[in-house]
N, C-alpha and C positions, 0 to 999 in steps of 0.2 A: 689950243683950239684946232680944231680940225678943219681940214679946205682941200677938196679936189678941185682943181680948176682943167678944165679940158680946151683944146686945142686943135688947129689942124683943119678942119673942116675944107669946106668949098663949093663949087660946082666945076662935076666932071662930067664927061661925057660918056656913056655907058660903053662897058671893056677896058676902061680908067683905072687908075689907081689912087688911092689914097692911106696915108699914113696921120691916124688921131695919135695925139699925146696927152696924159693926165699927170698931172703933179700934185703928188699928195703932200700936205703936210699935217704935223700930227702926230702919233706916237701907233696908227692902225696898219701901218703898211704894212708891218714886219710880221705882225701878226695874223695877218686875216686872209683869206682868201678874196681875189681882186675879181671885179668885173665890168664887159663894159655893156651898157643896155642901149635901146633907143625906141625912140616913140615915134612914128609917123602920126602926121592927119589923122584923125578921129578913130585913133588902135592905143590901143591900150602899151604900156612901155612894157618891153619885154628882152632878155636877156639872149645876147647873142655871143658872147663867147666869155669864159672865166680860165681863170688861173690861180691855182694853190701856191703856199708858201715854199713847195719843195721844186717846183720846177721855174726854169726862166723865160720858155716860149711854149706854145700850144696852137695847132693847127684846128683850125674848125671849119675844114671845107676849104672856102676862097677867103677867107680869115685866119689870120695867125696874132696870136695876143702874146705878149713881152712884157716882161716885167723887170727894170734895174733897182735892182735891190740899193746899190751906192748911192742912186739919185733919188730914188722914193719916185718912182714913174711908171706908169705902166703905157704902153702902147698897142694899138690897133693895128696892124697893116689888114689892109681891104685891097683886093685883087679882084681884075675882072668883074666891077661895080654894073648893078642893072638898075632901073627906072624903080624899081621896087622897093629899094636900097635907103629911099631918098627917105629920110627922117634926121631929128635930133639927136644925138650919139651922146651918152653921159658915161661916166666912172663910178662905182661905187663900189662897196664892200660885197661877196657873196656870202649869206645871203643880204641884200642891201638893207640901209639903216636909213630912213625917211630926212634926220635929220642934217646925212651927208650929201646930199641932192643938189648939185652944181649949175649953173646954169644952161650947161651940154655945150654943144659944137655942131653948128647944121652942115650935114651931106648933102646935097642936091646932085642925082645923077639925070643926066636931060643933055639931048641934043640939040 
């Protein structure tokens, strides 16, 4: 059975940092292309950074996503977080599968 469970979350204050973690289990890690999404207040959930099965980190701006092949994990680092930032952060497969839909991880950036 499959289970992403994500992690990490908080409230930071904007120029903060934060670091999410997803632990997959399941037999899709190895396989799939990973990614992490998230949804603010009344927007639609949308994809903010992925990673294929050939590499183990990827920069996207003030986001870097990571992936340990060993532990079945993928991780977020978030740098220099803004008020904008502030939504639910989930993991799934790219492109995502409905069925793997985790219960997310809230970010809250706010002074």
């Amino acid at each position: 059975q499959v289970q992403l469970v994500e992690s990490g979350g908080g409230l930071v204050q904007p120029g903060g940092s934060l670091r999410l973690s997803c632990a997959v289990s399941g037999s899709i890690f190895s396989i799939n292309a990973m990614g992490w999404y998230r949804q603010a207040p009344g927007k639609q959930r949308e994809l903010v950074a992925s990673i294929s099965t050939a590499i183990t980190h990827s920069v996207k701006g003030r986001f870097t996503i990571s992936r340990d092949n060993a532990k079945n994990t993928v991780h977020l680092q978030m740098n220099s977080l803004k008020p904008e930032d502030t939504a639910v952060y989930y993991c799934n497969t790219v492109p995502y599968i409905s069925a793997y839909w985790g219960q997310g991880t809230q970010v809250t950036v706010s002074s």
